[in-house]
N, C-alpha and C positions, 0 to 999 in steps of 0.2 A: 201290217205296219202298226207300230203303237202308239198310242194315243201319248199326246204330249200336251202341255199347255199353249204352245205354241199353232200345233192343229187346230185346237180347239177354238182358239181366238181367231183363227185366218176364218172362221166362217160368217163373222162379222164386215158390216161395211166399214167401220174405223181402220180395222185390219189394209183393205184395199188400199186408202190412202195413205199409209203408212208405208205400203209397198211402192205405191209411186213415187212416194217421197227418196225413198233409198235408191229407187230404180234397180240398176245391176247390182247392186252392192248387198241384194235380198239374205246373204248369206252372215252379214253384219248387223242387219235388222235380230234373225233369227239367236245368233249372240248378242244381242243386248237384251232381247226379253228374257232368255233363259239366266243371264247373270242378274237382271233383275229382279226376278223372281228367287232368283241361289237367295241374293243377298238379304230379301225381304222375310225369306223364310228363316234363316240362320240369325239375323236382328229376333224374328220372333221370339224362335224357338232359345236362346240367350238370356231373355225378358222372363219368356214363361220359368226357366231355369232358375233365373235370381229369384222370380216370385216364390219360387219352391222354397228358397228358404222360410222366405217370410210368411209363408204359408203352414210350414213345418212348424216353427217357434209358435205361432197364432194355437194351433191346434193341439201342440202340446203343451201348452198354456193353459186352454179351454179345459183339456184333461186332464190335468194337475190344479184346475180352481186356481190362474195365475194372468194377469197381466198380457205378458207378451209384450213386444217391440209396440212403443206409443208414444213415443218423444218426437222421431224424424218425420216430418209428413201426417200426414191425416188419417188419426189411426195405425201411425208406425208405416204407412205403405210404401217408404221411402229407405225404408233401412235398409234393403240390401243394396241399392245405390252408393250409402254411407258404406256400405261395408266394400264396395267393392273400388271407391275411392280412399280406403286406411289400405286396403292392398297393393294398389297399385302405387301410396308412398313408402309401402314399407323395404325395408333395405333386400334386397337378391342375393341372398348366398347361397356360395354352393362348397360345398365338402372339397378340400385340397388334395386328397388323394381320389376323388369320383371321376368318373368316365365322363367328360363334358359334354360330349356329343349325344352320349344315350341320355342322360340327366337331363339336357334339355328336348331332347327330339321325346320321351316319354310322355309326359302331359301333352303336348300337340298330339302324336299317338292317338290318345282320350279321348281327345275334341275332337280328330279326325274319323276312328271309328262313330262318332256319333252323329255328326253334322251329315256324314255320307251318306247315312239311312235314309236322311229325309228326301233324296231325290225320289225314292220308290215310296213313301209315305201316302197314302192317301186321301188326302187332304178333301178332294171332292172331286165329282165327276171330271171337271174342266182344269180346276187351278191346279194339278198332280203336275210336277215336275218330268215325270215319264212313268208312262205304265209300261215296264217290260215283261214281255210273255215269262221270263224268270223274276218275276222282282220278287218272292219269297226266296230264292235262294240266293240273290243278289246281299237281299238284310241281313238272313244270318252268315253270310260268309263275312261283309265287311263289319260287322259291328264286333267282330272277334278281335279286330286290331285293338279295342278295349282292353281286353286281356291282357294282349302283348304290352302296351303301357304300361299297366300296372306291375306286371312282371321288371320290366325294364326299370321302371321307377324305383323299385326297392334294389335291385342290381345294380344298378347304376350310381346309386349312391354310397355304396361301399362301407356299407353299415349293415351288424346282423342281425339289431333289430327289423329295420328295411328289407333287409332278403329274406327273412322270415315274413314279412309280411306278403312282402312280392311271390314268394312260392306258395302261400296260402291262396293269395288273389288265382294266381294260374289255375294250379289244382280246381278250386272251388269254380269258377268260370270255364275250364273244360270241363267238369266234370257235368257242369248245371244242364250242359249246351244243349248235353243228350236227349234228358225229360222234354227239355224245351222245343227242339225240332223234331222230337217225335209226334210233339202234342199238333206242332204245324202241319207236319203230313199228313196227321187227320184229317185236316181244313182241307190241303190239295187233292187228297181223296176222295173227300165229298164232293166237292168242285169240279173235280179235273182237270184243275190248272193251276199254273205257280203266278198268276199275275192278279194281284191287289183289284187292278178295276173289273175282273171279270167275277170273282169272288164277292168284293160287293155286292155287284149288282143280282147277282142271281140270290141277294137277302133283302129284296129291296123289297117294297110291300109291308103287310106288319109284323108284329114283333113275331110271330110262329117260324116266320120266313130266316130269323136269326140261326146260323148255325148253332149255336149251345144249343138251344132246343130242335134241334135235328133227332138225336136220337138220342140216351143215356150215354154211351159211350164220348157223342160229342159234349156231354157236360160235364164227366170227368177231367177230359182233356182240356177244358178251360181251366177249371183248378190247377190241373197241375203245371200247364201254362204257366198260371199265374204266380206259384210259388216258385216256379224254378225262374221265370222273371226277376223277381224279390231278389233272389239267394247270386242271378248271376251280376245283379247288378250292385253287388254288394249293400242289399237293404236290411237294416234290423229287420229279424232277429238272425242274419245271415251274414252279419259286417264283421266275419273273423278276422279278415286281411287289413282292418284298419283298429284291430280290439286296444284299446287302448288302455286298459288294465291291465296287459299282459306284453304289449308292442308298443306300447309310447306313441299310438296312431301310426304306426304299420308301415306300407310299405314308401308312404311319403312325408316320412318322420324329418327327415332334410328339408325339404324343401319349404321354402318362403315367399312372401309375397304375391303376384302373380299367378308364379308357378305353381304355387298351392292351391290358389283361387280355379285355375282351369280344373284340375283335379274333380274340386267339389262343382263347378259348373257342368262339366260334363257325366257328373253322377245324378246331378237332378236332370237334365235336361234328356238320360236315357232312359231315368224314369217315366219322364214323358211319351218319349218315344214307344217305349213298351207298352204303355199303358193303351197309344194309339193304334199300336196295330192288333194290341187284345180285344179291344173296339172293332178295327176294319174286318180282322178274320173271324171273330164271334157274337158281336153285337149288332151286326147292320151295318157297321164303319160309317160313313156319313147320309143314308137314306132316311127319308121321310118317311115318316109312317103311313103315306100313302102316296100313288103315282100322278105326276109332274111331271111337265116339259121340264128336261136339263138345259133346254137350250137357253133359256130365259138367264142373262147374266148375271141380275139380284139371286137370283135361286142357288148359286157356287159359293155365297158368303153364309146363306141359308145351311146350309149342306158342312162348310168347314164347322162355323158354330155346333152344330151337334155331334160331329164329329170331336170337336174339343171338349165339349161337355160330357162326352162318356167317356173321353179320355181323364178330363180331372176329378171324375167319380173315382174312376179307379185309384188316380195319384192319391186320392183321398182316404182311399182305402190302404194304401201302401204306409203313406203315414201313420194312422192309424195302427198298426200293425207295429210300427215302431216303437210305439210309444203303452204298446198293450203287452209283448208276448218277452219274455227274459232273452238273452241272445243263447243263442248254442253251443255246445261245445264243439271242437273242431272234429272228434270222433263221430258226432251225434250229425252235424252237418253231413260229414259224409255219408253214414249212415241211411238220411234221408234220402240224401241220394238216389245212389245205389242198392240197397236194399226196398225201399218203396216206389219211390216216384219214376225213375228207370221201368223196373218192372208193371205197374200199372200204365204207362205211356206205352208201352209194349203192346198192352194187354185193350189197352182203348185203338191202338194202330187196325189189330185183327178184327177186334168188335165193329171197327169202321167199314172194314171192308166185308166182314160176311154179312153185315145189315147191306150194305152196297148191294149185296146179290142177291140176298134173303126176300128183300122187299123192294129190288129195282130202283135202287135211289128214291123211295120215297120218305120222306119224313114220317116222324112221329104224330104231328096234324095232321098230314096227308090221309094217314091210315084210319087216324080215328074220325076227322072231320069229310073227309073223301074229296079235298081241294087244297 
């Protein structure tokens, strides 16, 4: 049976009286936490997204010797609020010859491949929406509806700028997928499982216990994880499908207001996403650097915090990246691809699994420290 948030909490006495309360109707209780928690995590994760802007301007501000947003709020910390009330005044058009259906069903698309992830997100021990025995291959199959989006989004608007951009996004996001779920197979390999909280936990302990430090081959495949992350989530220096030098902002040159806002919301908010599960599958994901009762319910807000803080190291790093390295050419993107990152993801899959054999699943500590 997988662990749910719902499980988790029935082993409280609140829990009990909760269920008396509802009596037969236990099956209504059980959908109101799980929608409470959809909604509370989707409100977060939303937050954390507009923070990203303001977060992104702050830092590339700090790295250009500038300012940044400091007028709305304290410190500017309000400004994508301001920004995200100029969007929702601004006028909705849509192209008189576009496809109205896919023109608007493509940024929900966006938002849907991204909000979906987070039911398999591993947030902490207890507050995880569901740990399912697949929940790595649950992520990458649903978070592809991104692609399709953005694909749609520039099709759909019946513009050649737009479909030039929407066929770069596809291209570039099938192409990323590769490196990127080859690098996860490593993690399932080492593990022996496709579910988030089993994976965890067998890094729980200190930091040696981290999968990147398993073996060499597991530190590669963090890299290239991480890069092929960047590139599928269209992040400088990988943002060909929106080049705006060349595409007038790409494959959602149409679109306005709103519409445009989900776009750029669900681009930060996958960065999050990404960055959390390069955390849960190679950083410890939310474990203490030493062992604890899980059962203690202060300890699950313990546990998300660190979790998010090796998440927005990474986002940090992403940024960063942005704001550091020229963008690519679309030959040279693919390039990377396909010519390197492919085959090294290849080449760390095999290096996983003969060290698997070579030295019986033991780590690199293992061997040298002998525990």
């Amino acid at each position: 049976m997988n662990q749910t948030v719902v499980s988790f909490l029935s082993q409280y006495e609140f829990f009990d009286h909760l269920t008396n309360i509802f009596g037969a109707n236990s099956l209504l209780l059980t959908i109101l936490i799980f929608v409470t928690f959809s909604v509370v995590f989707v409100a977060v994760a939303a937050t954390i997204g507009g923070l990203g802007t303001y977060a992104e301007r702050k830092i590339s501000a700090d790295i250009q010797m500038r300012m940044g947003p400091n007028r709305v709020g304290p410190y500017g910390l309000l400004q994508f609020l301001a920004d995200g009330v100029k969007m929702m005044m601004k006028e909705d058009i849509m192209p008189r010859t576009a496809d109205k259906f896919l023109f608007y069903l493509a940024p929900l698309m966006c938002l849907l491949g991204v909000f979906a992830t987070l039911a398999v997100l591993p947030v902490s021990s207890g507050f995880t929406l569901t740990d399912l025995n697949v929940g790595v291959f649950y992520l990458i199959a649903i978070s592809s509806l991104v692609g399709v989006g953005v694909f749609l989004g520039g099709y759909a608007s019946n513009s050649k700028w737009s479909m030039l951009g929407g066929m770069r996004g596809a291209s570039q996001i099938i192409s990323y997928e590769i490196p990127v779920t080859l690098s996860v197979l490593a993690i399932t390999l080492l593990s022996g499982s496709m579910s988030f909280g089993k994976i965890t936990d067998l890094q729980a302990g200190f930091i040696t216990n981290w999968f990147i430090f398993h073996n060499p081959f597991a530190f590669l495949a963090f890299i290239v994880y991480f890069v092929g992350a960047m590139a599928e989530t269209n992040r400088a220096p990988f943002d060909l499908p929106e080049a705006e030098s060349e595409l007038v902002s790409g494959y959602h040159t149409e679109y306005t207001g709103m519409r445009f806002g989900f776009f750029a919301l669900a681009e930060y908010i996958e960065v999050f996403v990404v960055s959390a599960v390069a955390a849960a599958l190679f950083l410890g994901g939310y474990n203490l650097p030493f062992h604890i009762s899980i059962d203690f319910l202060p300890i699950q807000f313990v546990q998300l915090s660190i979790l998010v803080g090796k998440a927005l190291m990474l986002y940090y790093v992403v940024i960063w990246a942005r704001w550091t390295f020229p963008r690519l050419r679309v030959d040279h993107l693919m390039s990377v691809c396909w010519k390197y990152l492919t085959p090294i993801a290849i080449f760390n899959l095999v290096g996983c699994a003969v060290w698997m054999v070579a030295f019986k699943g033991q780590s690199l500590a293992q061997l040298i420290f002998g525990h």
